[in-house]
Backbone as XML, in Angstrom:
<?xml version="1.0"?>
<chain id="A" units="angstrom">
  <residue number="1" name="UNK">
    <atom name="N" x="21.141" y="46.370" z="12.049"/>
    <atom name="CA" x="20.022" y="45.496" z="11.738"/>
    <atom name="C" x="19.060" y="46.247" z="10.824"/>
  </residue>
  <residue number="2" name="UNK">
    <atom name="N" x="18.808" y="45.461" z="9.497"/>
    <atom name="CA" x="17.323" y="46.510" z="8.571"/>
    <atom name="C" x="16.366" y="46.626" z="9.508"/>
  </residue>
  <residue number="3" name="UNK">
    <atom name="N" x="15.425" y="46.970" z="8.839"/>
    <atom name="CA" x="13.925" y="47.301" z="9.300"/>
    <atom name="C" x="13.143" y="46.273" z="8.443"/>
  </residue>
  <residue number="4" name="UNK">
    <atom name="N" x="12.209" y="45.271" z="8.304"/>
    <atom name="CA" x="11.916" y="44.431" z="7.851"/>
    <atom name="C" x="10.621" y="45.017" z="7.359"/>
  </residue>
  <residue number="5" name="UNK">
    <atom name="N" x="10.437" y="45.172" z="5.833"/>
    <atom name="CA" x="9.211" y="45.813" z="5.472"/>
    <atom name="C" x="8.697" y="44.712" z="3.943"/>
  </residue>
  <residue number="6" name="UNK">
    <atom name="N" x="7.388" y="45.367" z="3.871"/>
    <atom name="CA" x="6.660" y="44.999" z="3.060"/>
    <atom name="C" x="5.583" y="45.756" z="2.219"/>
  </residue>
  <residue number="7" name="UNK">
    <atom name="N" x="5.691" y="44.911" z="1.120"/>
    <atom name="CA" x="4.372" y="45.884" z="-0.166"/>
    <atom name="C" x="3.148" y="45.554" z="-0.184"/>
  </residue>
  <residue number="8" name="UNK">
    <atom name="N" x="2.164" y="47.185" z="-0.350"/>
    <atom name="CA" x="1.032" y="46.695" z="-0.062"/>
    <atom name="C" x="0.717" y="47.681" z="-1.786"/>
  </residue>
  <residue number="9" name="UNK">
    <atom name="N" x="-0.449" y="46.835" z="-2.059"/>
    <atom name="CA" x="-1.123" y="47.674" z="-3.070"/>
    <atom name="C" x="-2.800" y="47.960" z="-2.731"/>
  </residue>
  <residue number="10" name="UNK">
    <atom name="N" x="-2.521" y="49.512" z="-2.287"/>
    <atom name="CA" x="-3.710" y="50.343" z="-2.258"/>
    <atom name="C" x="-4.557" y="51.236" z="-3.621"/>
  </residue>
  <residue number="11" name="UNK">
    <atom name="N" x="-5.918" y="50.809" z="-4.100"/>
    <atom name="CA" x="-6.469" y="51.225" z="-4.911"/>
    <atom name="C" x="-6.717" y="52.566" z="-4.823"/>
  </residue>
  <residue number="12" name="UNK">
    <atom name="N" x="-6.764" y="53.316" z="-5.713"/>
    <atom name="CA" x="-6.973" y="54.464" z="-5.953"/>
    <atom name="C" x="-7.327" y="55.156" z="-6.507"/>
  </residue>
  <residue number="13" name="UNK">
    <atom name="N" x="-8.184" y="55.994" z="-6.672"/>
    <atom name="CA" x="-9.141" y="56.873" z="-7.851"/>
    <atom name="C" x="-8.285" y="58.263" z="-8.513"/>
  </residue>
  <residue number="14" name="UNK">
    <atom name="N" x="-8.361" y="57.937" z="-9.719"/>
    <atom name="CA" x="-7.326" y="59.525" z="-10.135"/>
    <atom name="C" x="-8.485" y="60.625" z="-10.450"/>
  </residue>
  <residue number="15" name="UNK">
    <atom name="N" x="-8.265" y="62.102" z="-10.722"/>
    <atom name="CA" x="-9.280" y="62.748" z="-10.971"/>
    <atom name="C" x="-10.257" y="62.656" z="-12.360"/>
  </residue>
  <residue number="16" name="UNK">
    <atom name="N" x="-9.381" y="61.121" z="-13.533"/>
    <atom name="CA" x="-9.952" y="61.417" z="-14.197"/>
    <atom name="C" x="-11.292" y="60.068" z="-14.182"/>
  </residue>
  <residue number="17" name="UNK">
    <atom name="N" x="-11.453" y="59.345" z="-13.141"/>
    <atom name="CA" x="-11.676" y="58.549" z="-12.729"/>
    <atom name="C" x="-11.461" y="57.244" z="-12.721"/>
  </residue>
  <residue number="18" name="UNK">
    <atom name="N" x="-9.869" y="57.214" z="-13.637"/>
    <atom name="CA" x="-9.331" y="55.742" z="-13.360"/>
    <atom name="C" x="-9.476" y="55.369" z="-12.408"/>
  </residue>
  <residue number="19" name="UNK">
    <atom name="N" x="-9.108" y="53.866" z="-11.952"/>
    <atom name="CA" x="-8.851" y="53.501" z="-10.345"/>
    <atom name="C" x="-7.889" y="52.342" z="-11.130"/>
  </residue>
  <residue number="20" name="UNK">
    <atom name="N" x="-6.847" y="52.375" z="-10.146"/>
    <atom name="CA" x="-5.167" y="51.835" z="-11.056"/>
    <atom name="C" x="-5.180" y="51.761" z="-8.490"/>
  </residue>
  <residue number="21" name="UNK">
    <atom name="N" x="-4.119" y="50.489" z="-8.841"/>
    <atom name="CA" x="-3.266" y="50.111" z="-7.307"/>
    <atom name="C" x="-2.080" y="50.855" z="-7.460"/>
  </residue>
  <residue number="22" name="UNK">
    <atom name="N" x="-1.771" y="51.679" z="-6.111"/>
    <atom name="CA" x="-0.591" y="51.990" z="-5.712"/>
    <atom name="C" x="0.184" y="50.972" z="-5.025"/>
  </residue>
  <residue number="23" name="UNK">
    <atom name="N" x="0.867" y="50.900" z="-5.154"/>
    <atom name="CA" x="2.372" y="49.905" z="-4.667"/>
    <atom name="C" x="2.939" y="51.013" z="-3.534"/>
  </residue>
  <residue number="24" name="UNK">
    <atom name="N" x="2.852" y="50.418" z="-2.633"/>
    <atom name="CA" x="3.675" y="50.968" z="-1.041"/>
    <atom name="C" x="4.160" y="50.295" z="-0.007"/>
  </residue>
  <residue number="25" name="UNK">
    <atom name="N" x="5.820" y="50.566" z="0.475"/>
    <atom name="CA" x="6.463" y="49.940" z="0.987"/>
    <atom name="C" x="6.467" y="50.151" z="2.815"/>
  </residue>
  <residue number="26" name="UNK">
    <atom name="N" x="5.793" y="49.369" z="3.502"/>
    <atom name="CA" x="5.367" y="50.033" z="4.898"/>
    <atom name="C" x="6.340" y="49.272" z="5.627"/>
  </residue>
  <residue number="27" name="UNK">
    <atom name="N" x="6.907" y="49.543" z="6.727"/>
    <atom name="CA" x="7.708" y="48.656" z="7.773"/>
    <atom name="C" x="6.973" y="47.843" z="8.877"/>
  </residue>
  <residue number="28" name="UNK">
    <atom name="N" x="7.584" y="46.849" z="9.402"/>
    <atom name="CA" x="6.646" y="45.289" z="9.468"/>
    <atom name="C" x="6.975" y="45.153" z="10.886"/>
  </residue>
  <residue number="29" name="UNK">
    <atom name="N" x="6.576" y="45.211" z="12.110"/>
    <atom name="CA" x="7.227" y="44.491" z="13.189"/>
    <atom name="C" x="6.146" y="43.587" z="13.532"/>
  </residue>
  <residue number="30" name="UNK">
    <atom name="N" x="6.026" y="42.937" z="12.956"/>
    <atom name="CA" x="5.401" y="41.507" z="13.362"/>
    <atom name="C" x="3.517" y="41.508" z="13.701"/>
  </residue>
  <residue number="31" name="UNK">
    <atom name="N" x="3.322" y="42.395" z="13.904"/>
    <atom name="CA" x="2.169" y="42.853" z="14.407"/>
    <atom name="C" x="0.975" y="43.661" z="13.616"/>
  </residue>
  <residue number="32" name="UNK">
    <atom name="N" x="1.558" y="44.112" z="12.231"/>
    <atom name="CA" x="0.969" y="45.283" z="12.117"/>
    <atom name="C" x="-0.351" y="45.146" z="11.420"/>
  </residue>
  <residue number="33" name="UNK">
    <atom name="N" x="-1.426" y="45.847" z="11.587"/>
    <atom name="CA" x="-2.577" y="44.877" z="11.165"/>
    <atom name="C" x="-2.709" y="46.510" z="10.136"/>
  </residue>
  <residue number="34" name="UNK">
    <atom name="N" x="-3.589" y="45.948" z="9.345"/>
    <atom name="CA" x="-4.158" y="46.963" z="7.835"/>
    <atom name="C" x="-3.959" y="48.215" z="7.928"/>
  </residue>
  <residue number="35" name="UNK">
    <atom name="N" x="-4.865" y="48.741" z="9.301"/>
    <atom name="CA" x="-5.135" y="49.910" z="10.209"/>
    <atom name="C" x="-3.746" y="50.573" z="9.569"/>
  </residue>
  <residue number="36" name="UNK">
    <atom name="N" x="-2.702" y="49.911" z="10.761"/>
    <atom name="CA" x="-1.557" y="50.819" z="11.249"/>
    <atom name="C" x="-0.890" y="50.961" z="9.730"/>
  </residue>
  <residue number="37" name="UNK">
    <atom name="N" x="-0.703" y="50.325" z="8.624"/>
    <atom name="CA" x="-0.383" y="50.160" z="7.102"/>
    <atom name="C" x="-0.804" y="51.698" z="7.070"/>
  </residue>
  <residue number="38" name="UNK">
    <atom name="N" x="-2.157" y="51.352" z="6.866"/>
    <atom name="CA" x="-2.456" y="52.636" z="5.664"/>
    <atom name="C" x="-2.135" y="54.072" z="6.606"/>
  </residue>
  <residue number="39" name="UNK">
    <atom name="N" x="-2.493" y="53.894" z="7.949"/>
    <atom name="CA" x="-1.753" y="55.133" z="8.799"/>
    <atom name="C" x="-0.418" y="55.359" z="8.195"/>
  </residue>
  <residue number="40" name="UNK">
    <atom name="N" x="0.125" y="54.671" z="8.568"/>
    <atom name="CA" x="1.633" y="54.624" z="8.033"/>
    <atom name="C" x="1.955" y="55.549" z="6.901"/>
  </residue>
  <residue number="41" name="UNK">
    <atom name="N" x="1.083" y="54.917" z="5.834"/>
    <atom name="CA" x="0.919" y="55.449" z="4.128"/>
    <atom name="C" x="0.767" y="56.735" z="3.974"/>
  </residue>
  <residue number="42" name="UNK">
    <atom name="N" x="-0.862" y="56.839" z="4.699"/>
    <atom name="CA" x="-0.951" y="58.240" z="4.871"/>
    <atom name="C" x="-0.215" y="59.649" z="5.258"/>
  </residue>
  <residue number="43" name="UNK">
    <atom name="N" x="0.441" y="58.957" z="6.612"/>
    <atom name="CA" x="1.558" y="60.242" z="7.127"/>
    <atom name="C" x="2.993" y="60.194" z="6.840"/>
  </residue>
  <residue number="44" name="UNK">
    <atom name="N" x="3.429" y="58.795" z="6.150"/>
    <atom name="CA" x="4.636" y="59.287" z="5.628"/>
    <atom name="C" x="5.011" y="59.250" z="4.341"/>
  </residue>
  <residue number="45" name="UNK">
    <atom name="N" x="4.066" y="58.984" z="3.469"/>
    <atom name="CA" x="4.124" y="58.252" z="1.833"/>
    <atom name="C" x="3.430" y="58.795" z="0.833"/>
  </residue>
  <residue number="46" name="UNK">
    <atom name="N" x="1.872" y="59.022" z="1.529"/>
    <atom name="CA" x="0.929" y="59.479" z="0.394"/>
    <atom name="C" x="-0.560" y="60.157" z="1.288"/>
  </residue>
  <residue number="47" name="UNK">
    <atom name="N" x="-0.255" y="61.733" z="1.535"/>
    <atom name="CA" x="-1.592" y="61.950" z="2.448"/>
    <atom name="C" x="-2.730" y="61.975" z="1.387"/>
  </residue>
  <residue number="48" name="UNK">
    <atom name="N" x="-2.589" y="61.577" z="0.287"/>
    <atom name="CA" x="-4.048" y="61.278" z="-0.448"/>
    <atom name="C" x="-4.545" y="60.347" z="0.049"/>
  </residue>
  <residue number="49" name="UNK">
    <atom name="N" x="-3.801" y="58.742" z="0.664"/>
    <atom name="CA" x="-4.571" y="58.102" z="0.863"/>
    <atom name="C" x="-5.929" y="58.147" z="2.365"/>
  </residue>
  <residue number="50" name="UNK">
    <atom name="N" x="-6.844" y="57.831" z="1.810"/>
    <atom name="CA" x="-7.485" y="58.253" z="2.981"/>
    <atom name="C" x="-8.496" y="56.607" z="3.887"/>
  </residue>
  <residue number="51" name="UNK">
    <atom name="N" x="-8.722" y="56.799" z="4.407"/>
    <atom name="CA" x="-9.565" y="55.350" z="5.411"/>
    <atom name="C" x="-10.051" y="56.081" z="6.255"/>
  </residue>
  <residue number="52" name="UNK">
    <atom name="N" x="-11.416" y="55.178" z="6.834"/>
    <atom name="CA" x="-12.422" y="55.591" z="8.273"/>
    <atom name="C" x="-11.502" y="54.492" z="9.197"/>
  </residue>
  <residue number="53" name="UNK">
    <atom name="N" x="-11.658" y="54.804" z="10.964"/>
    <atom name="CA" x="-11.973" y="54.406" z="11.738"/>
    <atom name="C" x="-11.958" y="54.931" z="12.823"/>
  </residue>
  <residue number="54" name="UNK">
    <atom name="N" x="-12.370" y="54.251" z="13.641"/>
    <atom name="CA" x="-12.986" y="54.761" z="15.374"/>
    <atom name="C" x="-12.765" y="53.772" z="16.275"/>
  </residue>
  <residue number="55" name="UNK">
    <atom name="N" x="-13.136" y="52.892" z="16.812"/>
    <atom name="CA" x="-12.628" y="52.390" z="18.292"/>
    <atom name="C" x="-11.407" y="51.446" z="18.087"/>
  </residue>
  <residue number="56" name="UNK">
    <atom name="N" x="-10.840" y="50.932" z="16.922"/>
    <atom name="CA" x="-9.709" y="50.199" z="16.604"/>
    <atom name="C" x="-9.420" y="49.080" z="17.188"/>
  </residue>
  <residue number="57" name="UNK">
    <atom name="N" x="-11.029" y="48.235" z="18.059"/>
    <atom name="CA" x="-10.980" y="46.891" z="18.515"/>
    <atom name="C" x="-11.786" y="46.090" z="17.423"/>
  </residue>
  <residue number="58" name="UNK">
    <atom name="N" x="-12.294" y="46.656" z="16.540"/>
    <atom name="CA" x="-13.313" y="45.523" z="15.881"/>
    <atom name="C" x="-14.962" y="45.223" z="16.020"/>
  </residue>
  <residue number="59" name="UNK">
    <atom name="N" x="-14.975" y="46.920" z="16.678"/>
    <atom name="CA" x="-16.735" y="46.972" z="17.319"/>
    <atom name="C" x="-17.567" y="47.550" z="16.665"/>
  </residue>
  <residue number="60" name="UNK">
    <atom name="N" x="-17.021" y="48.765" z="15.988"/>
    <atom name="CA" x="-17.676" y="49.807" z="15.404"/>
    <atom name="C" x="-17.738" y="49.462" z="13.791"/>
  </residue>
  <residue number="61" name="UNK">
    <atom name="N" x="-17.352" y="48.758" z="13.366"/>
    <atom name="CA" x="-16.948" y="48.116" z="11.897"/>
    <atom name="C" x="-16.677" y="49.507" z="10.777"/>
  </residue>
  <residue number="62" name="UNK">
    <atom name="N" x="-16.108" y="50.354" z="11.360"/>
    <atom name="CA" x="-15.834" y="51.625" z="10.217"/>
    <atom name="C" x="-14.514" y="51.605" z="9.786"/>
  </residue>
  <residue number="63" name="UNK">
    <atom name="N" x="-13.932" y="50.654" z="10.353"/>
    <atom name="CA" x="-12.924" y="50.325" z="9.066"/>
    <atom name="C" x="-13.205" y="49.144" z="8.074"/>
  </residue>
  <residue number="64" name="UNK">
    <atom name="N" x="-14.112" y="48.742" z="7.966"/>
    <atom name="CA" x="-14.632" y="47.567" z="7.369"/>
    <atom name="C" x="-13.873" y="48.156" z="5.873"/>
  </residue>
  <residue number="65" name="UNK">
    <atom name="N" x="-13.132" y="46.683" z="5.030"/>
    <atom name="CA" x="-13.226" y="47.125" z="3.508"/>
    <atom name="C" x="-12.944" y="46.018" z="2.673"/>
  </residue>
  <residue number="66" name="UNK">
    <atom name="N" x="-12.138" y="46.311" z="1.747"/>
    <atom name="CA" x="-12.262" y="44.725" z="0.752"/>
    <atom name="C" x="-10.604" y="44.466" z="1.203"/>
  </residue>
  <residue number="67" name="UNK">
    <atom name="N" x="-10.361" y="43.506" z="1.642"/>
    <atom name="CA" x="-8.907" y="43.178" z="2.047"/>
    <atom name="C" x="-8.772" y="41.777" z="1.120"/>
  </residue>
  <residue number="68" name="UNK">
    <atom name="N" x="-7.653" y="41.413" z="-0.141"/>
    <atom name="CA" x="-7.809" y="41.070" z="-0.619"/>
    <atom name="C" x="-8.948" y="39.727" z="-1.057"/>
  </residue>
  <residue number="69" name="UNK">
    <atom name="N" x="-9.598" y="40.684" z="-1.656"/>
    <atom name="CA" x="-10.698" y="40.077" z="-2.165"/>
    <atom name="C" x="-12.352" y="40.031" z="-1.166"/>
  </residue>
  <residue number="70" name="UNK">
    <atom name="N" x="-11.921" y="39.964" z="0.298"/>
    <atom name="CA" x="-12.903" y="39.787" z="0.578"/>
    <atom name="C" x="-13.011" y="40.904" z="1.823"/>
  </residue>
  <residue number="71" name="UNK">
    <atom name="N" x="-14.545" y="41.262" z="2.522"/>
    <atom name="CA" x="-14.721" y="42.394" z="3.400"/>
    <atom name="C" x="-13.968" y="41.976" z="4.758"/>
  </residue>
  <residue number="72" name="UNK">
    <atom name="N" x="-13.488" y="42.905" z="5.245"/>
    <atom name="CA" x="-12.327" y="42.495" z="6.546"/>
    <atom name="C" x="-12.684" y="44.138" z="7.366"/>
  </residue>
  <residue number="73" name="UNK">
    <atom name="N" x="-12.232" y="43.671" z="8.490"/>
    <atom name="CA" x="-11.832" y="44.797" z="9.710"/>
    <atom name="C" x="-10.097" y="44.928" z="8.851"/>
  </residue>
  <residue number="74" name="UNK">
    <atom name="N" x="-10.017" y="46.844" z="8.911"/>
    <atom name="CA" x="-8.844" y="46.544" z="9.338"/>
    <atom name="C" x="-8.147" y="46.710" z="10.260"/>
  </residue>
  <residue number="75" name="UNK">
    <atom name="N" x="-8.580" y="47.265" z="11.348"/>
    <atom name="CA" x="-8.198" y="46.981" z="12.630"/>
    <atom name="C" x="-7.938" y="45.191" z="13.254"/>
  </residue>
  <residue number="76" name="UNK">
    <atom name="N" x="-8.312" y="44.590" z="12.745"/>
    <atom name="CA" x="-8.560" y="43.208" z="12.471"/>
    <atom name="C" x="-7.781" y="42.034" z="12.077"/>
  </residue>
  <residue number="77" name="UNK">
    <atom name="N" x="-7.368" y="42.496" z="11.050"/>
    <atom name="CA" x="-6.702" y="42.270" z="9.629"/>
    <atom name="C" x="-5.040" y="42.263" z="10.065"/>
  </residue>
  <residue number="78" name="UNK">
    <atom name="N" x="-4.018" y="41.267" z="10.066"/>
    <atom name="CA" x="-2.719" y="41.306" z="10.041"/>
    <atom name="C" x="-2.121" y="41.503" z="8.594"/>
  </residue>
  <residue number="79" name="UNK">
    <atom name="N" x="-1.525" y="42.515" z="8.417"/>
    <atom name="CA" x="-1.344" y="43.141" z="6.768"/>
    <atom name="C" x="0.236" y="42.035" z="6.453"/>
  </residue>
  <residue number="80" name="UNK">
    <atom name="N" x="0.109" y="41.747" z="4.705"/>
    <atom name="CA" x="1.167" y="40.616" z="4.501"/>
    <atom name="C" x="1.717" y="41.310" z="3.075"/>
  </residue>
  <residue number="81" name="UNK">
    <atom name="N" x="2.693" y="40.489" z="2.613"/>
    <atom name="CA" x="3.368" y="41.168" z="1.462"/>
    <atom name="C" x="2.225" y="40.523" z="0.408"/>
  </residue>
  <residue number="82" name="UNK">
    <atom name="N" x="2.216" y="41.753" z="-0.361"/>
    <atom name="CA" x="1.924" y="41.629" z="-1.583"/>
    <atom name="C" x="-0.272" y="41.468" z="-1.559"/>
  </residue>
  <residue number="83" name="UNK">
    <atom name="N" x="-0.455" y="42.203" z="0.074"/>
    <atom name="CA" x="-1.492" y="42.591" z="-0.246"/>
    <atom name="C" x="-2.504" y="43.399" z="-0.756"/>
  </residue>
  <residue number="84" name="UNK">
    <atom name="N" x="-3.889" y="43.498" z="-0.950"/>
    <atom name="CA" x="-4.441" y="44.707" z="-1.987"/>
    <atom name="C" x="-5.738" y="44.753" z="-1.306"/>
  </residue>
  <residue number="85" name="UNK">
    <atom name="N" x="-5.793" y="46.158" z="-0.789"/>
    <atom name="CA" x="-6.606" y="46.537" z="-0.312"/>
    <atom name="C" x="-7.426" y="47.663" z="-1.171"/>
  </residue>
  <residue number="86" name="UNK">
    <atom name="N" x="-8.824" y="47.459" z="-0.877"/>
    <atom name="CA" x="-9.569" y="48.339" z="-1.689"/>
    <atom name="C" x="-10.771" y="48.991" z="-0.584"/>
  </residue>
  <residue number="87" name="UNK">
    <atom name="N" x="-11.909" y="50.118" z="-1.270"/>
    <atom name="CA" x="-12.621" y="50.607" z="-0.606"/>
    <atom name="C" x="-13.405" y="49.336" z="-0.567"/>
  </residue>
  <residue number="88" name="UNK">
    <atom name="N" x="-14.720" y="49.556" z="0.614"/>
    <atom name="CA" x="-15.056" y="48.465" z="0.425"/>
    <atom name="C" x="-16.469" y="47.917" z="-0.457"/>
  </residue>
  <residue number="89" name="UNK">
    <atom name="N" x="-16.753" y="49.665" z="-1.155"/>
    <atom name="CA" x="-17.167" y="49.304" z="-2.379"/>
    <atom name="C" x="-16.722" y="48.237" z="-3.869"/>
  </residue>
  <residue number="90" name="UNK">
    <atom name="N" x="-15.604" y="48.683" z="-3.981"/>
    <atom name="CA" x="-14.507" y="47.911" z="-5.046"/>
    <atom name="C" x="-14.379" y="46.231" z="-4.640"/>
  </residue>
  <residue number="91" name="UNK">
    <atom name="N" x="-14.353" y="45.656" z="-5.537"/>
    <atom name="CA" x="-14.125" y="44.366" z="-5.627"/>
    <atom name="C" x="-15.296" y="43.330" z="-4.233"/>
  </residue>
  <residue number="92" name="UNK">
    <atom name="N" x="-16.060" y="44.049" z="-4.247"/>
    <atom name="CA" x="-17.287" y="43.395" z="-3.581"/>
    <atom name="C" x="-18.427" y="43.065" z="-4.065"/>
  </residue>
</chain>
């Protein structure tokens, strides 16, 4: 049986201060909300990428960011193909 995955595009700052989306392929079990994505990203794909959070129910709002297009928890947030997540400076 595959593993059923999906693409996310995470924004990103280069050192020369472009900001260009990374394209990343995370695995999907039905559940996985923004949070566990960019965890994902981080420890097996790209430890540049970086995110805040702390109680991971939706209380503390420090994962707050721009989930396409608009400000979201991502603890919160059920992550889908072909979404784009940004800081939640960007595109706000």
């Amino acid at each position: 049986m595959s593993e059923k995955t999906i693409t996310v595009a995470i924004r990103s700052c280069s050192i020369d201060g472009t900001r260009n989306y990374r394209e990343y392929v995370v695995p999907l079990d039905g559940k996985t909300n923004v949070l566990n994505a960019l965890e994902y990203v981080h420890e097996h794909l790209d430890p540049t990428v970086s995110y805040q959070s702390s109680c991971r129910r939706g209380v503390c709002g420090a994962c707050l960011m721009t989930i396409n297009g608009k400000k979201r928890l991502a603890c919160e947030t059920i992550v889908a193909d072909g979404m784009k997540i940004d800081p939640l400076s960007e595109g706000t």
